[in-house]
N, C-alpha and C positions, 0 to 999 in steps of 0.2 A: 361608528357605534359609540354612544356618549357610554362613558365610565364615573358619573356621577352617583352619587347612593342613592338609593331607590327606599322608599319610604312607605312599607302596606300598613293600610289604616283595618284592623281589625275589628269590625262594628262589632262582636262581642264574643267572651270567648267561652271556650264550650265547659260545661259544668263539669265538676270532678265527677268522677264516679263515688255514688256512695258506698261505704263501708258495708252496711247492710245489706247492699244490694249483690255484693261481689260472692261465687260461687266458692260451695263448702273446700277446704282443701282436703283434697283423696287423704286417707289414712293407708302409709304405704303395706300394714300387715294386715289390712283386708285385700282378702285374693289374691297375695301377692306370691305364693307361694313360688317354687320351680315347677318344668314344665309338671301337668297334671297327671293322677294316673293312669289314663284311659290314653292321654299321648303316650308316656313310657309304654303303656303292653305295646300301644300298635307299633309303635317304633320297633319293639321287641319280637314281634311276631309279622312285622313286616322286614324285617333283616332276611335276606336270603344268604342262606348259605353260598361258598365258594366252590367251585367245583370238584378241588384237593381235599376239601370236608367233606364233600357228599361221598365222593371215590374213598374216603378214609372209612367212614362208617359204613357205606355198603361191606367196604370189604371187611368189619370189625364184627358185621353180624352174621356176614357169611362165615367165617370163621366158626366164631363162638356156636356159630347153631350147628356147624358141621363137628364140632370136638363135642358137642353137650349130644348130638344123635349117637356117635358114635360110641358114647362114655353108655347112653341108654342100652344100646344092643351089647355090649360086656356085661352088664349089670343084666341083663335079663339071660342070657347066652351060659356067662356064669348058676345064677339063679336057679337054671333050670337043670345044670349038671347036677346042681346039687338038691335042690328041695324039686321036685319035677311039678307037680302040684302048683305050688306059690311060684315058681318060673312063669308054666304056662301064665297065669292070672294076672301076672304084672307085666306079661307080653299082651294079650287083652288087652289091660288098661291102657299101655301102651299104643299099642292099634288106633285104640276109640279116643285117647285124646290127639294122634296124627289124623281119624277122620273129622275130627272135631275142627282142627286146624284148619282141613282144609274147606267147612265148612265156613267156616268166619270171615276164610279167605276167598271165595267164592261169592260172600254175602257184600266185600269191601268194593269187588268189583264190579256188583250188582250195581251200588251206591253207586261208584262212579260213574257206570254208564248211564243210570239217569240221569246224574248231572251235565252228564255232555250231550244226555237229548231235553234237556231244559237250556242250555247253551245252543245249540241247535235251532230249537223252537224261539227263542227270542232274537237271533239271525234272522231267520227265515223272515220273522214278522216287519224287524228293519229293513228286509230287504223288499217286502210285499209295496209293489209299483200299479199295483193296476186291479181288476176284480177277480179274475182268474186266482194271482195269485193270493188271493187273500181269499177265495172260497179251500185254495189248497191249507193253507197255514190253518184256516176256522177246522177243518176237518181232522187235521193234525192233533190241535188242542184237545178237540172231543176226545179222540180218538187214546190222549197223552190222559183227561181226567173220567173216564168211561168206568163206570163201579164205584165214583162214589158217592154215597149216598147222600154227603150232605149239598151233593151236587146234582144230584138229580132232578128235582124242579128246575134249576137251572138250567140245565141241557135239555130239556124236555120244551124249555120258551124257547133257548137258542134256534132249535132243531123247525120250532111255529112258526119266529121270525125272519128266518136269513132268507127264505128265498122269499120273501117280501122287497128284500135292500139291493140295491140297483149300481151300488157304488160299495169300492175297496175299498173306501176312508170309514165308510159310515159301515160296514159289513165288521172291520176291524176295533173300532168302536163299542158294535154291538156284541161284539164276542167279547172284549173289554168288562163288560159292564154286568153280561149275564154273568161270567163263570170267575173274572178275577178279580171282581171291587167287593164280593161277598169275603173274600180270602182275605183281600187284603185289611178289611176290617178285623179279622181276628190277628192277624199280624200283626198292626200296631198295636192292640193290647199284649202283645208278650214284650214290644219295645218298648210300651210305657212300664211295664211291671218291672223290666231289667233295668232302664234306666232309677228308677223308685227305690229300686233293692241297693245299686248302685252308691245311690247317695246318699241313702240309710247309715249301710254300713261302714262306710268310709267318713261320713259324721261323726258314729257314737261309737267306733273298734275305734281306741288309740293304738295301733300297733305300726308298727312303720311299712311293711308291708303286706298288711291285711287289705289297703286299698290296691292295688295293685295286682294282687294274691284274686282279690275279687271283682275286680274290673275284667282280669281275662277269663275268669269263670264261666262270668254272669255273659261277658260277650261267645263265649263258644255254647254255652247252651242256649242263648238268646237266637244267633243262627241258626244253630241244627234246630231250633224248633220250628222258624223261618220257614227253613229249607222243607221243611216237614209240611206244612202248611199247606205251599205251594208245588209240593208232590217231589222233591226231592229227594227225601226219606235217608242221609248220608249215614256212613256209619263212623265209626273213629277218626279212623285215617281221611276217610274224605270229608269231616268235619272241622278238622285242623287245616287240611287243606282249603276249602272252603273259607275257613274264619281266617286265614293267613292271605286270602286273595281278597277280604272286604276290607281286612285293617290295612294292607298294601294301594289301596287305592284311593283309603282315607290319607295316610300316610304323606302319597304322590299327588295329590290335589291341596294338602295342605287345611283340609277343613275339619282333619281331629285336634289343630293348634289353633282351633276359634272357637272355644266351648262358651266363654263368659258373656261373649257378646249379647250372648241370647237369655239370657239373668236379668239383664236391666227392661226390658221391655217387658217380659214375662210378670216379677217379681215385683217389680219398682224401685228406684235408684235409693227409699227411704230404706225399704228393705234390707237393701245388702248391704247398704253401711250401717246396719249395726248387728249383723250378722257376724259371728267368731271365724277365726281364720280356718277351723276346721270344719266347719258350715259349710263357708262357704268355699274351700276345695270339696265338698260333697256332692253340692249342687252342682260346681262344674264338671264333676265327673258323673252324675249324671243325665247334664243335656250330651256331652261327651257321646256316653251308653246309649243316648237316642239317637243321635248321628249315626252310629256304628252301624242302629236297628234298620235306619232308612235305607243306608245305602247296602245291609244284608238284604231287604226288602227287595232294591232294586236289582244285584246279582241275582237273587235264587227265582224272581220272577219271570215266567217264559214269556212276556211277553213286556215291550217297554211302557212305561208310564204318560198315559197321555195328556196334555197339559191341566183337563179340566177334572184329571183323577193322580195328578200327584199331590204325595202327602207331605205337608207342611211340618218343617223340622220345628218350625215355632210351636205350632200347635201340639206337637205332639209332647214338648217338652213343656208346656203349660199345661195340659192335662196330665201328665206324669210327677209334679213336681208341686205344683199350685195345692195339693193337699198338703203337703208338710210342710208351709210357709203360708201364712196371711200376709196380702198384699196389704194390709190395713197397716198403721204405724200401730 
């Protein structure tokens, strides 16, 4: 092998890049904020508790409820030695708000168990392999939105066309289409209104946390109404439960720490550079609030989304947000 110097003839070399030509440099206090606050709640409300916490407070209100009954029937027990009249009537009152209780409580577990036959009903539909079983699952649905009225046109075609459909794809489809693409249109308008609210008020409240304060607000009443939509109808507790199992799964996917992304296409890159830092932590809390709404969308829904009727995070957060910004310079 010769070791002599080797000589390359360069026929021409390549032009500098022009100055003009070379891209803006980012401004690091646009968007630069920490994480957003629509990641903080879900973080926050996707923390589950420890088992030694859960066992601390169960037992903290067994307690407390057992010495606050007890302290009740003295105070009335008392009451009634003495004033007999005003006894009996605060034992009454007594009574009617423990029927009360257990009316609330009765009403919580109602909620649940629809939610575990809307959990149920969208198993069944992933699980639907063949025509049979998707004539079982179609009569299920009927049978889950049967009384309502703004569904009844709806089920009245369903009911004209299924024994027309000859196949489980196209049978599932058409149930699809009659009873839960009308829903889901009103759903996305409460995810674009939440997302809207979202970025309003985390805009124009300076308070430190007013965004955060209102990002888990607008996300638990943005579900329960979801949920409400799609026949859910949660009450308290299983609203919190609920919104703790959509932000837990934004959380675990990792797609409530991608809000910005979805700004530059929507808005235009002129846009948000010169957009204020509290702007634009606004805006990303909320396309944030429309992630949340989507994937509430897809929880509370009994049946899955199928390719050519799922809803687009993009578009949902361009119609939510494209009014309080001009893409114009």
């Amino acid at each position: 092998m010769s070791k002599k110097p080797v000589l390359f003839d360069l026929e021409e070399e390549a032009e500098a890049p022009s100055v003009a030509e070379a891209p803006p440099v980012p401004d690091p206090a646009v968007l630069a904020a920490p994480p957003s606050a629509m990641e903080q709640a879900a973080r926050v409300a996707a923390r589950r508790p420890s088992r030694l916490a859960r066992w601390f407070w169960g037992l903290l209100v067994a307690v407390v409820g057992a010495m606050a009954s007890v302290a009740a029937w003295d105070f009335a027990a008392g009451l009634i030695a003495r004033l007999p009249v005003l006894g009996w009537a605060v034992t009454a009152g007594l009574a009617l708000l423990l029927l009360l209780a257990l009316a609330l409580a009765m009403r919580e577990l109602a909620a649940l168990s629809r939610l575990h036959r809307v959990d149920a009903l969208r198993h069944q539909a992933e699980a639907a392999a063949d025509l049979a079983a998707a004539r079982a699952f179609t009569a299920r649905l009927e049978a889950f939105y049967k009384g309502r009225e703004d569904l009844s046109w709806h089920q009245a075609r369903l009911a004209e066309r299924r024994s027309e459909v000859m196949d489980g794809d196209a049978l599932l489809l058409l149930a699809e289409e009659e009873l839960l693409v009308p829903l889901d249109a009103l759903a996305l308008r409460e995810v674009e209104a939440a997302a809207r609210q979202v970025a309003t008020v985390t805009a124009l409240v300076p308070m430190a946390l007013a965004d955060i304060l209102t990002a888990l607000v607008s996300s638990m009443r943005m579900i329960r109404r979801v949920a409400g939509i799609y026949g859910g109808r949660p009450g308290f507790f299983s609203s919190w439960r609920l919104t703790r199992a959509v932000l837990a799964h934004l959380a675990a996917t990792g797609a409530v720490a991608a809000g910005d992304d979805l700004l530059e296409p929507v808005l235009g890159g002129s846009v948000l550079s010169k957009l204020s830092r509290r702007f634009g932590e606004g805006l990303v809390n909320g396309a944030l609030s429309a992630r949340v709404g989507i994937a509430a969308m897809e929880v509370c829904r009994p049946m899955p989304f199928s390719p050519q009727h799922r809803p687009s995070v993009r578009k949902a957060v361009q119609r939510a947000l494209t009014g309080l910004f001009s893409k114009g310079e």
